[in-house]
N, C-alpha and C positions, 0 to 999 in steps of 0.2 A: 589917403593917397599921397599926400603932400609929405605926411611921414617916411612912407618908403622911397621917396625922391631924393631923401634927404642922407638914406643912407650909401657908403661906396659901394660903389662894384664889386671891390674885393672880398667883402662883407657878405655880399649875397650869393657870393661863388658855395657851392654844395660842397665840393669836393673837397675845397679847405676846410667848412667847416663840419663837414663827416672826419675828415682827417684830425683836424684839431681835437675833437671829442675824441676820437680814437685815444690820443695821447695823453689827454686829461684822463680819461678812464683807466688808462692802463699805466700813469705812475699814479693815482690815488686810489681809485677805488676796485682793483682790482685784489683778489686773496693772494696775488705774488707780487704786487705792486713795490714801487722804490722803498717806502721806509722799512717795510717787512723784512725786502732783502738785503736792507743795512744792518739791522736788528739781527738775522742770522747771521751773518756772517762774523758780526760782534761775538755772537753767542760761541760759533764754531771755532775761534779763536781763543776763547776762553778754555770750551772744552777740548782742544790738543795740548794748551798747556796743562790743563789740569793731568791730561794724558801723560806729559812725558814725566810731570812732578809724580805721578803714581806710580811709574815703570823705574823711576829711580828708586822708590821708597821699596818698592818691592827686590828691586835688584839687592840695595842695601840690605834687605832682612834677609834674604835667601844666603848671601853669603856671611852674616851673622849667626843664621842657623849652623850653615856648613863648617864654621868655627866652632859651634860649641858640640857640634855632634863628633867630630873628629879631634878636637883638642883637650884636654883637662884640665891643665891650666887657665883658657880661655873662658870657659864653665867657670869654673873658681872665683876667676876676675869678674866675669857679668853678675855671677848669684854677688856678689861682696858690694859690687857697684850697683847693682840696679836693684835690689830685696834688703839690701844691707844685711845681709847673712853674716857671722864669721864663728869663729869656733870657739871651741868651750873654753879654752883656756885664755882670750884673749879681752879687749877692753876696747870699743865703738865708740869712738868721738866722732861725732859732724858737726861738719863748720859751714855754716854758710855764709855766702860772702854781704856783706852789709849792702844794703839797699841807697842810692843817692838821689839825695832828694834835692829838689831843681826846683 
């Protein structure tokens, strides 16, 4: 008896402490609670950028393609540059640029 004398009033108020728990429960232990919803929103930030880096990468190939399906020359230039293709008559040096070391 002497114990519950000892504690305040405000303490043994219900309504604070249903409320209080309310709050505890609901930024820690709930399945949508605070750090979850920091964690997504991390995550959903990640994945628009990964979004717009994808929609460039793709824009970039489409009109890549659109060059080599329309052009011959441009064909010519990608096969020499990117397969190192060239023709019979001719002689392929690659150089590449020296590595620096730090």
């Amino acid at each position: 008896m002497n114990f519950l004398n000892s504690i305040p009033s405000w303490a043994k108020n219900k309504y604070l402490l249903s409320g209080l728990f309310f709050v505890v429960w609901m930024l820690f232990f709930d399945p949508k609670d605070l750090l979850s919803d920091i964690e997504r929103r991390v995550k959903l930030n990640e994945l628009e950028k990964s979004e717009i880096h994808l929609k460039n990468l793709i824009s970039e190939s489409s009109d890549e393609l659109y060059q080599l399906k329309n052009n011959a020359q441009s064909l010519e230039k990608y096969a020499r540059e990117k397969y190192m293709m060239k023709k019979d008559n001719e002689d392929l040096f690659i150089i590449h640029p020296a590595k620096e070391n730090k």
